[in-house]
N, C-alpha and C positions, 0 to 999 in steps of 0.2 A: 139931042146934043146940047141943048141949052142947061143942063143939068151937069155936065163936062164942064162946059163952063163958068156954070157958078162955083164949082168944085175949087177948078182954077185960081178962080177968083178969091175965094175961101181962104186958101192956102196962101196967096201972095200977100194979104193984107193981117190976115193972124198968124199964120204956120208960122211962116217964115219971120220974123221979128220973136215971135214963143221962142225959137229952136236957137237963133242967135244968143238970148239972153241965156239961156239951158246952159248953151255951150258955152260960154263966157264963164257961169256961174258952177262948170264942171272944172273949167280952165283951171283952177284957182287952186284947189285941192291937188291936182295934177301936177304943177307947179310948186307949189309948195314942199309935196315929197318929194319933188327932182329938185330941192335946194335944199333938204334935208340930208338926203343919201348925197349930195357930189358936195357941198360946202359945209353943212355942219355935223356930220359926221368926223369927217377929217379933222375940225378944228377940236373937237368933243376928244380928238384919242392923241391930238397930241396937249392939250390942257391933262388930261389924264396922266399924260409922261412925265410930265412937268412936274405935277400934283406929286407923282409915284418917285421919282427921281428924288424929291425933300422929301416924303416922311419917311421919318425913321424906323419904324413900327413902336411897340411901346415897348417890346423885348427883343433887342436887336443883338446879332450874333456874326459873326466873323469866319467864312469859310475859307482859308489859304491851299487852296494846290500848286506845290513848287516840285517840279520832276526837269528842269531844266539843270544838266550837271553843269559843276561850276561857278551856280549863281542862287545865291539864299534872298529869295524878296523878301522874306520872312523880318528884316531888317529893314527894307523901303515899306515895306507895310506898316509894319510897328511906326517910324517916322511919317508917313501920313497921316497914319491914323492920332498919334497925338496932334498934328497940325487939325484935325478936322474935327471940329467941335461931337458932330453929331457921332462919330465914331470914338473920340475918346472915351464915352460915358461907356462904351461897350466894357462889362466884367471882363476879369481876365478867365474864368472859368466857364465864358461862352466862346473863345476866339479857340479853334480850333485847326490844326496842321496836317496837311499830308505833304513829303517829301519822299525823293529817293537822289540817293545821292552816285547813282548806273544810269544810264540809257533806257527808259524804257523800250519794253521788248513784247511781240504779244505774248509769251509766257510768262511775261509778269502783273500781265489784265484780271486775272481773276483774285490776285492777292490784292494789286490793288482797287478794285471794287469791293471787298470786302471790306479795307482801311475804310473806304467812301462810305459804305453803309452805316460802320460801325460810330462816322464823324455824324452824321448825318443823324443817326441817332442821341449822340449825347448830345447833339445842338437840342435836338426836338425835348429830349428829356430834360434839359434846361430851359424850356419851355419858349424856347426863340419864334418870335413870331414872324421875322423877316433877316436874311441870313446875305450879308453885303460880301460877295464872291469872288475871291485873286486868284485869277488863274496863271501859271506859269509853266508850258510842256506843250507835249504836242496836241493837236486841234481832235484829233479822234477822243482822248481821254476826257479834252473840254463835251465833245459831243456825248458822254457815256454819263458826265456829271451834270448836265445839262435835261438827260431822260432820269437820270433821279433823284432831279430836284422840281424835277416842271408838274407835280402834281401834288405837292408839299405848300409850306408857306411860300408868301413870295418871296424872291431870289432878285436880290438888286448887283447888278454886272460892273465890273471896274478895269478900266483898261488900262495899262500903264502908257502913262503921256510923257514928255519933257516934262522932268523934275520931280514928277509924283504922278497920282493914280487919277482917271475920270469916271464918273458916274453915268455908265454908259444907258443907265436903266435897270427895268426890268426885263426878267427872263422871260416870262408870262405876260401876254397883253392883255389886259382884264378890262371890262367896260364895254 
């Protein structure tokens, strides 16, 4: 039994102070990724927003969907976009339109995905490297141009505000 208790013994005056500092010196690292993942991830994707929000790209392009009858943005666009530095510099042979001047209908989804494709294309073949997007119509259409833009350049969103357009971001959360 005295062998039990030197054992005891052992452990209370080494083990235990070894295993404190171990655990201390595990803490650290443990800590650290749970302030990575819950603080500085979060702060890392809206600096990213921010970052994504200003640049321009180097070849920026103009996508306009207006299917709202009655109402041409195509005009509050044009007047923003001269108000906005970064968007005036856009050619006029990269700003690109889709309108109808009916209601859209689902039988008119597949002509208008094709307009989309065919816009989609001559931006790309204009070599646009980031495509700043007005949308005006209903939410399903935004959803349909939204799956054929989300795997293209990036796609910076504009909402129309009081008085003119906001820079809602990007389409794609990248980072």
């Amino acid at each position: 039994m005295a062998w039990v208790e030197a054992a005891r013994q052992f452990i209370q005056e080494w083990l235990d102070p070894i295993s404190v500092v171990v655990g201390i010196v595990l803490a650290v690292p443990v800590v650290w990724t749970w302030w990575d993942v819950v603080i500085g991830r979060r702060r890392r994707m809206r600096q990213w927003h921010r970052d994504a929000c200003r640049a321009p790209g180097r070849n920026p392009g103009i996508l306009i969907v207006d299917l709202l009858t009655g109402k041409d943005i195509r005009t509050t666009v044009e007047r923003f976009r001269q108000q906005d530095e970064v968007l005036r510099a856009v050619a006029k042979d990269r700003i690109v339109s889709i309108s109808r001047e009916a209601r859209i209908t689902p039988a008119d989804m597949p002509d208008l995905l094709q307009d989309l494709r065919i816009a989609v294309a001559t931006l790309t073949a204009a070599g646009v490297d980031t495509i700043h997007y007005f949308h005006s119509g209903p939410s399903t259409v935004a959803a349909c141009v939204g799956a054929e833009l989300a795997n293209g350049c990036r796609v910076l969103l504009y909402q129309h505000d009081a008085g003119g357009y906001r820079n809602f971001g990007p389409l794609r959360m990248e980072g």
